[in-house]
DODRENZA-382591 format. One record per residue (C-alpha): x, y, z; residue number from 1. Coordinates in pm, whole numbers, m for minus. Example, Ala and Ser with C-alpha at 12.3 -4.5 7.8 and 13.67 -1.06 7.14 Angstrom:
BEGIN
+--------+--------+--------+-----+
!      u !      v !      w !   k !
+--------+--------+--------+-----+
!   1230 !   m450 !    780 !   1 !
!   1367 !   m106 !    714 !   2 !
+--------+--------+--------+-----+
END
This chain:
BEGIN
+--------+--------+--------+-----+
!      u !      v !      w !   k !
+--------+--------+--------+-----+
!   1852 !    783 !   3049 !   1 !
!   1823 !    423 !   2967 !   2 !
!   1660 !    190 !   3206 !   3 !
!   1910 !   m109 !   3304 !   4 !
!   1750 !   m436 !   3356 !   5 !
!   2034 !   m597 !   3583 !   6 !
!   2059 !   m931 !   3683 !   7 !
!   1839 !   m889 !   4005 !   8 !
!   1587 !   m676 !   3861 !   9 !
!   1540 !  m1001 !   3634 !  10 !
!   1540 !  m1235 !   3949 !  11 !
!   1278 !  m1064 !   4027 !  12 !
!   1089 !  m1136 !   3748 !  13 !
!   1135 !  m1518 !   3799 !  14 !
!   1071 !  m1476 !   4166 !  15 !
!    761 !  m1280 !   4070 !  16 !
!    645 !  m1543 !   3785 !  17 !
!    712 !  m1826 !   4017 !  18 !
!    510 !  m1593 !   4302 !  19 !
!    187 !  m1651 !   4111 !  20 !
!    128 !  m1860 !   3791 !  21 !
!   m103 !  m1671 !   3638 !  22 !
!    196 !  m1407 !   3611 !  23 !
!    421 !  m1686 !   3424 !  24 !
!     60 !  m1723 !   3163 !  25 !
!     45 !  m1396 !   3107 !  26 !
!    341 !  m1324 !   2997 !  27 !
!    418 !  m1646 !   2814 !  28 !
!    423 !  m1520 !   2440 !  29 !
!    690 !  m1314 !   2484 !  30 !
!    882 !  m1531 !   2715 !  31 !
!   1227 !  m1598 !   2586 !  32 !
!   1485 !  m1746 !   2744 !  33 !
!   1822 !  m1614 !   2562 !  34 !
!   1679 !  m1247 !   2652 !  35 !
!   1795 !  m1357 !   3081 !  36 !
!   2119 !  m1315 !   3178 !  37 !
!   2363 !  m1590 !   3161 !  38 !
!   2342 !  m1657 !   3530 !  39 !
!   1951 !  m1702 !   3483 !  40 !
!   1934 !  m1885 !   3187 !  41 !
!   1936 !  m2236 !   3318 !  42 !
!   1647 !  m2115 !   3544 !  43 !
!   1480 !  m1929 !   3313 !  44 !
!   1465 !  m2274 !   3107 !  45 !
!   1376 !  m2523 !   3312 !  46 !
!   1065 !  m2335 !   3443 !  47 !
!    971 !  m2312 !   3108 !  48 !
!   1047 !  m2661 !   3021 !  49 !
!    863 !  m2807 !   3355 !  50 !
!    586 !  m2572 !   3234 !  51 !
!    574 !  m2748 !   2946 !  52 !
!    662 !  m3056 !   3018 !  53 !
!    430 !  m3082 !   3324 !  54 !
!    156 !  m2834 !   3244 !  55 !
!    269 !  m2606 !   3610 !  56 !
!    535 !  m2429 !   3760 !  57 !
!    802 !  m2612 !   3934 !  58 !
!    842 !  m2567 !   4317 !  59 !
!   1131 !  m2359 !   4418 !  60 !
!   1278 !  m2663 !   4575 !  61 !
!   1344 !  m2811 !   4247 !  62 !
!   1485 !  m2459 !   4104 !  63 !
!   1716 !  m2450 !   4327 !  64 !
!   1822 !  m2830 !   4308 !  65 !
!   1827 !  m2858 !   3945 !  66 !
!   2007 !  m2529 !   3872 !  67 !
!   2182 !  m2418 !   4182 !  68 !
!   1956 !  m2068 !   4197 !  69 !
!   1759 !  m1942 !   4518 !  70 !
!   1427 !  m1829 !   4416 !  71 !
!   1226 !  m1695 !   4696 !  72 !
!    825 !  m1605 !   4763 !  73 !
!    764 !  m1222 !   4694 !  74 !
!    506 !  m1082 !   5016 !  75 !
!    244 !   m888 !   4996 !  76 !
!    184 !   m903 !   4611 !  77 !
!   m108 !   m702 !   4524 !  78 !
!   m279 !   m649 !   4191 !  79 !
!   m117 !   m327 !   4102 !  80 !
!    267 !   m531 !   4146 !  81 !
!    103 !   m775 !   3915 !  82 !
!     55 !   m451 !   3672 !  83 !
!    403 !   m323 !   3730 !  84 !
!    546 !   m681 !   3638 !  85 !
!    379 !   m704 !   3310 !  86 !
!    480 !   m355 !   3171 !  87 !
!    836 !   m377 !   3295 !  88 !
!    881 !   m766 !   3163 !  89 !
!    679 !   m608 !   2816 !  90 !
!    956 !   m307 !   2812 !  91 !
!   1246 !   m589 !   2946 !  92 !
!   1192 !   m845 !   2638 !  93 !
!   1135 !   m536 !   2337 !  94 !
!   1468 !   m422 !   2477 !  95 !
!   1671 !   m750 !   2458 !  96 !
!   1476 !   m879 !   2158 !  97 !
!   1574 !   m505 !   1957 !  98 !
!   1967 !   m496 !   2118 !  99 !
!   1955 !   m867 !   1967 ! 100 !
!   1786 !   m800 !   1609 ! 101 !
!   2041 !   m511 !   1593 ! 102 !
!   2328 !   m705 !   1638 ! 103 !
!   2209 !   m989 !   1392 ! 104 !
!   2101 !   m697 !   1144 ! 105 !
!   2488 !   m594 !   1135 ! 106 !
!   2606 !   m887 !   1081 ! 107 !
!   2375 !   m941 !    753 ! 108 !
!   2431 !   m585 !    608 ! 109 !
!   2810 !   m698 !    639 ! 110 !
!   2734 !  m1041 !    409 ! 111 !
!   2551 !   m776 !    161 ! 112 !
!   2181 !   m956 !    320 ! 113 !
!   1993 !   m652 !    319 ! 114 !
!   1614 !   m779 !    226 ! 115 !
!   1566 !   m990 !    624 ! 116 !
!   1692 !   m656 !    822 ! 117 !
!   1373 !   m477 !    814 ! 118 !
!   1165 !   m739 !    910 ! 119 !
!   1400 !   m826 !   1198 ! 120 !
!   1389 !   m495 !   1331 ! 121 !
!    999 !   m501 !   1297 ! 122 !
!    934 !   m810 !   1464 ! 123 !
!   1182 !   m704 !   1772 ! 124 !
!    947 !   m350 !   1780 ! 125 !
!    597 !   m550 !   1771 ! 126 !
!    683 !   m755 !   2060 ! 127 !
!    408 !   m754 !   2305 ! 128 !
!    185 !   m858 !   2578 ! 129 !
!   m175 !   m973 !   2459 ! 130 !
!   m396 !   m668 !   2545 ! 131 !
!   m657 !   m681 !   2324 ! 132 !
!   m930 !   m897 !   2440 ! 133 !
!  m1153 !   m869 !   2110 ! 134 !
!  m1520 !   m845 !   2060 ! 135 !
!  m1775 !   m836 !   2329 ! 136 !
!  m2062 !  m1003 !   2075 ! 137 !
!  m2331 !   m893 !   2298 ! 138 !
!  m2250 !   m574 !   2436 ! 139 !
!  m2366 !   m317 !   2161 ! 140 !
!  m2459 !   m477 !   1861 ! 141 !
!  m2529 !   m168 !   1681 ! 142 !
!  m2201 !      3 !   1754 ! 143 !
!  m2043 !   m323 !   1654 ! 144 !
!  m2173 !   m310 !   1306 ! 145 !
!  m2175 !     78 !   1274 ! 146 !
!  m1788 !     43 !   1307 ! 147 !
!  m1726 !   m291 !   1124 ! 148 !
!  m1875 !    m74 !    857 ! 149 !
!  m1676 !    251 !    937 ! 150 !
!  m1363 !     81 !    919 ! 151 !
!  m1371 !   m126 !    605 ! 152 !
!  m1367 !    194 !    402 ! 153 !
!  m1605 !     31 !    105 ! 154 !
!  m1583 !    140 !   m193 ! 155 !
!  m1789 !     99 !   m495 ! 156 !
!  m1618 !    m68 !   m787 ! 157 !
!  m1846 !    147 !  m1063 ! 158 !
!  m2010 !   m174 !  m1154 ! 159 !
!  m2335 !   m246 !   m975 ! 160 !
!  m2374 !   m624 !  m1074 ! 161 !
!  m2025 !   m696 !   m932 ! 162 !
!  m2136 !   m461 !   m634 ! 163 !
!  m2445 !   m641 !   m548 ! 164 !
!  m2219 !   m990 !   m527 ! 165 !
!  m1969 !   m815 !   m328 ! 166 !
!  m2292 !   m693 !    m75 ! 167 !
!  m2117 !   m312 !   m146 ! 168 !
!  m1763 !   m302 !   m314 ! 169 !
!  m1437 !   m391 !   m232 ! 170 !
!  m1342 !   m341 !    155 ! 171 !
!  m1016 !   m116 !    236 ! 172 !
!   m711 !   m320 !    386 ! 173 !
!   m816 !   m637 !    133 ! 174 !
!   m641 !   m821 !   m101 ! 175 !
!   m828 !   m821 !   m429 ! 176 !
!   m674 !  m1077 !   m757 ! 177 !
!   m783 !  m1069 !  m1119 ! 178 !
!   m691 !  m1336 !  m1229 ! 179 !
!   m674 !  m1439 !  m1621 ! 180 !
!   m464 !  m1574 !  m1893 ! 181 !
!   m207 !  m1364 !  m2144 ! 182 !
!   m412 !  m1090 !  m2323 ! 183 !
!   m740 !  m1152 !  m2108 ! 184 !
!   m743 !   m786 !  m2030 ! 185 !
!   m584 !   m774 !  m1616 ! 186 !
!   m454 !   m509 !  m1729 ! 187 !
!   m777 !   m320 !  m1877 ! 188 !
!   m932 !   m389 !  m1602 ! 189 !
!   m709 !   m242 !  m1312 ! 190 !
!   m713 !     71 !  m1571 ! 191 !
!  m1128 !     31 !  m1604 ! 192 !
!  m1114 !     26 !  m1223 ! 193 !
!   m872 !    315 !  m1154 ! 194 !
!  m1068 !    543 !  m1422 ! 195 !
!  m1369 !    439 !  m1180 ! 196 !
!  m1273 !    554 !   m876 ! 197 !
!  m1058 !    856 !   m943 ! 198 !
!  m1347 !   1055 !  m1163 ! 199 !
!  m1582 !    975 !   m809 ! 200 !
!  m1309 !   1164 !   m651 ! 201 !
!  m1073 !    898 !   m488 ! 202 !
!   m686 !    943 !   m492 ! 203 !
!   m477 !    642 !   m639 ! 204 !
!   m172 !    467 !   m754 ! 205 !
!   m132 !    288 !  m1045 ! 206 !
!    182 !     56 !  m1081 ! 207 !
!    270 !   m110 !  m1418 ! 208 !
!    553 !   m355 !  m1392 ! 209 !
!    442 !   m397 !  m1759 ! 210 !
!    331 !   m170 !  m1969 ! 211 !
!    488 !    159 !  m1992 ! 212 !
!    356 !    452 !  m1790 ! 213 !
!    286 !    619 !  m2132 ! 214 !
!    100 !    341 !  m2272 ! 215 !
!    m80 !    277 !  m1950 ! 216 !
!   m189 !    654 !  m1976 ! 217 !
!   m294 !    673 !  m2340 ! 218 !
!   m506 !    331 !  m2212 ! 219 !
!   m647 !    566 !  m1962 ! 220 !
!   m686 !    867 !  m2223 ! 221 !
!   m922 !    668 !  m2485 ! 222 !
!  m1125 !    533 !  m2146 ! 223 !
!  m1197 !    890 !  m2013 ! 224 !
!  m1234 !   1088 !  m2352 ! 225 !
!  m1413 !    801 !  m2490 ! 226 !
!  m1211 !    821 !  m2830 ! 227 !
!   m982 !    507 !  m2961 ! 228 !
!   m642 !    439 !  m2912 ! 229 !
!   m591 !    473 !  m3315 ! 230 !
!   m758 !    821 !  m3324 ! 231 !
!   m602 !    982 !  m2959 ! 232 !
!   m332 !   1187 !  m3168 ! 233 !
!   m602 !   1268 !  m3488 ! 234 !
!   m773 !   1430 !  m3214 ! 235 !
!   m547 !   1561 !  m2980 ! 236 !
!   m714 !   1892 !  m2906 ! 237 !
!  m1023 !   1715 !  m2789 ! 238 !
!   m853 !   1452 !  m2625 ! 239 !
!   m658 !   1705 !  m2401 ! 240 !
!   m970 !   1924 !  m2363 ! 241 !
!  m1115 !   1655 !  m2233 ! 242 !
!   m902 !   1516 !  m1972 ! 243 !
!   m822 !   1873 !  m1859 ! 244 !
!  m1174 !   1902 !  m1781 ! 245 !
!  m1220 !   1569 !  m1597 ! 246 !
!   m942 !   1702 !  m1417 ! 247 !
!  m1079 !   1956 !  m1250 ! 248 !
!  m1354 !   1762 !  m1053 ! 249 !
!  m1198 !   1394 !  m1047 ! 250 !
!   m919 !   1316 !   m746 ! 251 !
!   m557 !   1239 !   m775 ! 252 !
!   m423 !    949 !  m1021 ! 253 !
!    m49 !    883 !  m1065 ! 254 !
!    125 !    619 !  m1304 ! 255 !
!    426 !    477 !  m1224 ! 256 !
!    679 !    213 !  m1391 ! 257 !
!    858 !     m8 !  m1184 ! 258 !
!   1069 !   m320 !  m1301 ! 259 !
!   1034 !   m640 !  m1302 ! 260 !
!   1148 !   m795 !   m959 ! 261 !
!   1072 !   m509 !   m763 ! 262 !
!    925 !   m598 !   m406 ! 263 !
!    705 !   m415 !   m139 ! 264 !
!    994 !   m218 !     10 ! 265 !
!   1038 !    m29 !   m316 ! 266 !
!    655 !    m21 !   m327 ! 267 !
!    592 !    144 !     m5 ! 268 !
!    924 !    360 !    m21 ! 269 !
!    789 !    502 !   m372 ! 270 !
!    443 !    533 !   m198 ! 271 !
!    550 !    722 !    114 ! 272 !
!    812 !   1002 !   m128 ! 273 !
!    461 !   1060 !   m318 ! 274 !
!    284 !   1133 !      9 ! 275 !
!    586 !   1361 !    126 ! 276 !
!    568 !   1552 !   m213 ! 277 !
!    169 !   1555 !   m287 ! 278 !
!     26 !   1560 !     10 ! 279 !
!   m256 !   1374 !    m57 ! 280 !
!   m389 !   1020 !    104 ! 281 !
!   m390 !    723 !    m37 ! 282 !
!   m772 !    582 !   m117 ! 283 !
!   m633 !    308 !   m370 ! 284 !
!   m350 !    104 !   m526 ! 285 !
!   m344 !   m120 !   m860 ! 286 !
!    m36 !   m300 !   m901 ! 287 !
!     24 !   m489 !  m1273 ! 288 !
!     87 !   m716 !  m1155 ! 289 !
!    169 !   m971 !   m909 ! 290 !
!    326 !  m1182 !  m1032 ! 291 !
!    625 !   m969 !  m1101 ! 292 !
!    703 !   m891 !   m793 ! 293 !
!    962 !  m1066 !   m526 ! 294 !
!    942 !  m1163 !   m158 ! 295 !
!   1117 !   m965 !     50 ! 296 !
!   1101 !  m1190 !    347 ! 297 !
!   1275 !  m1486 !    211 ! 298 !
!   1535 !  m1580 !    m76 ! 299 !
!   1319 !  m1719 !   m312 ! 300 !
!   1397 !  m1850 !   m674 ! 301 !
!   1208 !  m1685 !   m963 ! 302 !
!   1071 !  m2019 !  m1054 ! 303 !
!    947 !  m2181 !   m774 ! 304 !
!    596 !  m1984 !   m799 ! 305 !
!    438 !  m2142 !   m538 ! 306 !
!    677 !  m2045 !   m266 ! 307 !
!    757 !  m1736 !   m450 ! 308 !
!    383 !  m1602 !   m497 ! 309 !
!    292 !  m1701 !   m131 ! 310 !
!    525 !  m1486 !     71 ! 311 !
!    456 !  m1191 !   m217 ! 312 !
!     99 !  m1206 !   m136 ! 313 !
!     92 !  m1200 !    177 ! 314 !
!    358 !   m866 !    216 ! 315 !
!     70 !   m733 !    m55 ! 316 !
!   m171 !   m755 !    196 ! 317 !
!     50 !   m640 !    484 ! 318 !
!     96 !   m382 !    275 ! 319 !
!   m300 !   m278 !    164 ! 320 !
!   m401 !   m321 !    547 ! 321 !
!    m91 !    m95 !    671 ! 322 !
!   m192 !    159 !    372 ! 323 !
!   m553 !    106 !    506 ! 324 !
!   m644 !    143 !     98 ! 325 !
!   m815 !    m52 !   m149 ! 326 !
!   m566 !   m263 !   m346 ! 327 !
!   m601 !   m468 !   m655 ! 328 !
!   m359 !   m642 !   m852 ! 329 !
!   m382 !   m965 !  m1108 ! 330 !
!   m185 !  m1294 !  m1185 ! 331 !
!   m168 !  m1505 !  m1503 ! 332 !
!   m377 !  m1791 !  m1513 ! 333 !
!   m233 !  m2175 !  m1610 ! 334 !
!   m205 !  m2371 !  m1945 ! 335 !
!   m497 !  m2570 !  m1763 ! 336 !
!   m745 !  m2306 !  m1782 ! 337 !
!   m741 !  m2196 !  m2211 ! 338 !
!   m970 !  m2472 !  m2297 ! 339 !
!  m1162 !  m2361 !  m1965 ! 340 !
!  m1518 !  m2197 !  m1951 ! 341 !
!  m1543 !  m2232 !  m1619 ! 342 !
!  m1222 !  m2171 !  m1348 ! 343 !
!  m1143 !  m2334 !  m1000 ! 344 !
!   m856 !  m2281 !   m807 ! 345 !
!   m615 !  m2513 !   m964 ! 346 !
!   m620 !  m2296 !  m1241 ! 347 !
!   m421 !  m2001 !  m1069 ! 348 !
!    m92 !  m2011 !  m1142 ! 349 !
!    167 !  m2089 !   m856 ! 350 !
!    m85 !  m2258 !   m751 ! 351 !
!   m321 !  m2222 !   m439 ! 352 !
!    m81 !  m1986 !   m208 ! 353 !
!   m248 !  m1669 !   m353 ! 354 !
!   m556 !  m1776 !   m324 ! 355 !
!   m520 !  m1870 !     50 ! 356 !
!   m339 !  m1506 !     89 ! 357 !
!   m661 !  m1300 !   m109 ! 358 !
!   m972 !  m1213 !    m14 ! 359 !
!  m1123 !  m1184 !   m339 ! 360 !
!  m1028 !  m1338 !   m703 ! 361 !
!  m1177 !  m1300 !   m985 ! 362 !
!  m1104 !  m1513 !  m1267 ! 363 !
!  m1198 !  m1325 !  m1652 ! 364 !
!  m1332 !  m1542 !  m1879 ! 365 !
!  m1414 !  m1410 !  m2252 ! 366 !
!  m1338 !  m1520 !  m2630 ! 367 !
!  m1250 !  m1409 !  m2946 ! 368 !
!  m1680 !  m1410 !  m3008 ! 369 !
!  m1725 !  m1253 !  m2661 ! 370 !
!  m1545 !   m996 !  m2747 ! 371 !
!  m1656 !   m919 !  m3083 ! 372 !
!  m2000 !   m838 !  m2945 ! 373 !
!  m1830 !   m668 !  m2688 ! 374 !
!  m1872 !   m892 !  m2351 ! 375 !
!  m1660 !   m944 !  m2046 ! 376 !
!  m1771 !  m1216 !  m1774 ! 377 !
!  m1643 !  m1228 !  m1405 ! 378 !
!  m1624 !  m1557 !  m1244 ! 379 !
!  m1578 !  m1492 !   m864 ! 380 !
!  m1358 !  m1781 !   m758 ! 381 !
!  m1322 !  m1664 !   m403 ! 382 !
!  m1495 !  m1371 !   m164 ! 383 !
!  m1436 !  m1313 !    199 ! 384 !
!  m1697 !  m1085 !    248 ! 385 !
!  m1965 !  m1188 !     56 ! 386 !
!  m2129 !  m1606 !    m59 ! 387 !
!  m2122 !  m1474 !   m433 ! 388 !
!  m1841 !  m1798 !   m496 ! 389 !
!  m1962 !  m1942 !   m791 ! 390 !
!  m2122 !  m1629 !   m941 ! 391 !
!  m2085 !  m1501 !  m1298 ! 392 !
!  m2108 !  m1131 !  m1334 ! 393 !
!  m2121 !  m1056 !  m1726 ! 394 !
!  m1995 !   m685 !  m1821 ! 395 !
!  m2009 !   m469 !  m2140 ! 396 !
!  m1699 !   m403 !  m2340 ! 397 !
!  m1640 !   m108 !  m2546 ! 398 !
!  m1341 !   m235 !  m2860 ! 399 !
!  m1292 !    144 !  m2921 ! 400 !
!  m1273 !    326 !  m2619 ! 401 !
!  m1130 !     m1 !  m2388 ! 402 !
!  m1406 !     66 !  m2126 ! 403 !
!  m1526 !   m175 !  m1966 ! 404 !
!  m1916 !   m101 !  m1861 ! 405 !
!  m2212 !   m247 !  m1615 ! 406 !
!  m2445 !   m456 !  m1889 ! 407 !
!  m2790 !   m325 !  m1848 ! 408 !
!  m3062 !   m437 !  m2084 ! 409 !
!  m2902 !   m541 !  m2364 ! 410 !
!  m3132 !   m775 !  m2564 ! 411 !
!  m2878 !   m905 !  m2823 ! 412 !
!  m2678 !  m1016 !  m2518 ! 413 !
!  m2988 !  m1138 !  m2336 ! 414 !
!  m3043 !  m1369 !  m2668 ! 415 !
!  m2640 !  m1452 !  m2674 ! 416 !
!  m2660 !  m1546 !  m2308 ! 417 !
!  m2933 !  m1801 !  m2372 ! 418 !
!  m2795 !  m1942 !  m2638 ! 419 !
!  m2437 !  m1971 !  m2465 ! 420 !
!  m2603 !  m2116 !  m2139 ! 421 !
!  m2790 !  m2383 !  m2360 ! 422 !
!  m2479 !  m2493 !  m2519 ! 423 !
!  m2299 !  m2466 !  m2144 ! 424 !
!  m2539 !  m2699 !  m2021 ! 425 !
!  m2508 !  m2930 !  m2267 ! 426 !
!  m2081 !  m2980 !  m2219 ! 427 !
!  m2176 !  m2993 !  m1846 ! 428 !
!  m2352 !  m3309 !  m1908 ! 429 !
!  m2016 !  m3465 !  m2142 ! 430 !
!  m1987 !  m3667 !  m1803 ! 431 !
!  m2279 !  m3847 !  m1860 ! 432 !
!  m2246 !  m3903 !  m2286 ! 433 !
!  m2566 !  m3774 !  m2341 ! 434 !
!  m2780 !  m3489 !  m2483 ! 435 !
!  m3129 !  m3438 !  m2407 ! 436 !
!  m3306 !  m3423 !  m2809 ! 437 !
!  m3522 !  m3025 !  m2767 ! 438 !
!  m3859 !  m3208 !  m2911 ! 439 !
!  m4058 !  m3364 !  m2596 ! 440 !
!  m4356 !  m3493 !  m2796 ! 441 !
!  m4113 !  m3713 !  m3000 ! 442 !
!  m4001 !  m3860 !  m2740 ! 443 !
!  m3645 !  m3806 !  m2552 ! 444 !
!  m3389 !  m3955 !  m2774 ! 445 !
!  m3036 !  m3971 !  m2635 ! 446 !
!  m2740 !  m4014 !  m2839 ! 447 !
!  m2355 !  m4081 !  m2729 ! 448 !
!  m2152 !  m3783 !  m2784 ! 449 !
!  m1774 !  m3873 !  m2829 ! 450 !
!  m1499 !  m3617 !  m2620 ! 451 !
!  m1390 !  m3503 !  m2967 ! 452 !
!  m1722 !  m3378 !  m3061 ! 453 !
!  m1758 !  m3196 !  m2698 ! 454 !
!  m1441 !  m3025 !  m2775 ! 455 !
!  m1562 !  m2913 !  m3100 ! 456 !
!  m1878 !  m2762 !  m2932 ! 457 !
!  m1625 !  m2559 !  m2666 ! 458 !
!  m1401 !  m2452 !  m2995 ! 459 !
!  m1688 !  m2302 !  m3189 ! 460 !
!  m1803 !  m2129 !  m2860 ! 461 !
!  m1460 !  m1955 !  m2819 ! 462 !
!  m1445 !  m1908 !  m3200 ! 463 !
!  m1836 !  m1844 !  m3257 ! 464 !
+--------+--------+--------+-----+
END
């Protein structure tokens, strides 16, 4: 049977309120005054508006006079009617907020609005008092850390220099953003990443709004067997051997296509039909990429990115801390950042709403000589968790096989390095016009160096 909350019932929550301030505080978040009955709500909103107006309650000598209603003093109140107050105004406003989202629900599935109902519905069903009171910092420090490390799940990315900046790995229930321009490799890398963590025995998603799920997983094929792309089907034996065998001992990883446009909704119901089926949990989700996807909180237009990308990322992270998973996804970088070899947040494109949203980005930096000797290089533009901003973490790159490996020792890329951070140094001083001359004893000569000539320095970098 439904509880009724008539008229008097909620007299007697404005009696009660009015009874003891602290009552009226308490329950303040949640106040609302269209959830009172009609012959309450001019009550109901003047003691919030004196409240706010005046910073305390009015007396009930001015309830009465400004809005014809006899309030009187409840006796006897005792801690325990305080208690009983709070959960019954708690269950009181979920009730009248729900009955209300309901009705406006209706009203949009009949206009054909479908994407605002669910959140609607969800907001009404959140709706509560503040119970948590947080973190007691001194209480038990080690239990404190114990679970701080417990709960964000870390896992190892398979790279230990991009480990040691993150102090760990990537935290479950974060939002992690490569972040690069057309044909940088986001997409090799969310594959590099998923390969990773499902032969270490984690259970994943891949989502390609992309590539196709069969390209994506011929991508994944020449990673895990080690054999090209252009020899996969001159081998096909030992390419199926192969991932038949890695099989057996790695965890769960499923590729899915999903168009353009799609939004979280069709995310998380495609997520939750694979749970049903599988049964298996979710440890980690790569979405290519975002970008791609729409808001489903707002009626946004394709093109304006900024607004568009903001409300995308932060239903993405919603979404990873709901799933409780790892999640990584990517996002194109701007015209702004090709003659680039070092990226800041005006780079991003859209502009700095994802940025704001994620907890980690990681812009990719390489060129056509980078990756002729095989090298990848991290920038981390933003961490949460960790002071690596700023940091470079360089990474091997196999052309054949598309993986994409921790460095080492690799002396031919120890002496590239050098030579690249010489030449780096040199365009970081363009501000100043002029380059130090490499022979002391003659003397420091400096010379003027034109923009044009700096630009040819960057080119043959790139081109090198």
């Amino acid at each position: 049977m439904s509880k009724e909350y008539t008229a008097d019932l909620q007299k007697l929550f404005l009696e009660m309120m009015m009874n003891d301030a602290q009552n009226y505080v308490r329950v303040q978040n949640i106040y609302n005054v269209e959830n009172f009955d009609r012959s309450l709500r001019d009550t109901a909103e003047f003691i919030k508006t004196h409240s706010d107006d005046h910073k305390t309650l009015p007396t009930y000598e001015q309830v009465q006079a400004v809005t014809g209603v006899e309030l009187k003093p409840v006796p006897d109140i005792t801690e325990q009617h305080n208690d009983w107050f709070l959960d019954e105004f708690e269950g009181f406003t979920k009730r009248q907020e729900l009955e209300r989202a309901i009705l406006k629900a209706a009203d949009l599935l009949e206009k054909g609005t479908y994407d605002p109902v669910e959140k609607l519905i969800k907001d009404a069903v959140q709706i509560s008092l503040t119970k948590d009171m947080g973190t007691d910092y001194f209480e038990d420090p080690r239990a404190r850390l114990m679970a701080l490390k417990d709960n964000n799940g870390q896992i190892t990315t398979g790279w230990p220099a991009m480990d040691r900046k993150l102090f760990g790995g990537m935290n479950k229930g974060e939002l992690n953003i490569f972040a690069g321009g057309s044909g940088s490799g986001k997409s090799l890398f969310m594959q590099n990443l998923a390969v990773n963590w499902v032969t270490s025995g984690l259970n994943g998603v891949y989502l390609t709004l992309e590539l196709s799920e069969g390209l994506s997983a011929m991508r994944i094929d020449s990673m895990l067997t080690n054999v090209s792309t252009k020899e996969i089907f001159k081998d096909l034996d030992t390419v199926e051997m192969k991932v038949r065998m890695t099989g057996k001992k790695a965890g769960n990883l499923q590729i899915k296509y999903m168009p353009a446009q799609s939004n979280v909704n069709d995310v998380r119901a495609y997520l939750k039909e694979l749970q049903i089926k599988n049964g298996w949990n979710l440890d980690f989700l790569l979405i290519d990429y975002l970008d791609l996807l729409m808001p489903v909180s707002a009626r946004v237009s394709p093109s304006d990115l900024f607004v568009k990308d903001k409300y995308v990322s932060e239903e993405l992270r919603n979404l990873a801390k709901e799933l409780n998973c790892v999640f990584v996804t990517a996002s194109q970088l701007n015209r702004g950042a090709v003659d680039e070899i070092e990226f800041d947040h005006s780079h991003i494109a859209g502009g700095l709403s994802k940025i704001n949203t994620a907890d980690n980005v990681f812009g990719i930096f390489t060129s056509r000589a980078m990756r002729e000797r095989g090298r990848y290089q991290l920038q981390l533009m933003k961490t949460r968790s960790s002071s690596g901003v700023g940091q470079k973490i360089d990474l091997e790159f196999d052309v054949e096989s598309l993986r994409i490996r921790d460095l080492g020792d690799d002396e031919e890329y120890k002496q590239f390095k050098k030579q690249s951070s010489s030449i780096y140094d040199q365009l970081k001083n363009k501000d100043s016009g002029i380059v130090e001359a490499p022979d002391e004893e003659a003397g420091k000569i400096t010379a003027s160096v034109q923009s044009s000539k700096l630009k040819d320095m960057l080119a043959g970098l790139k081109s090198e």
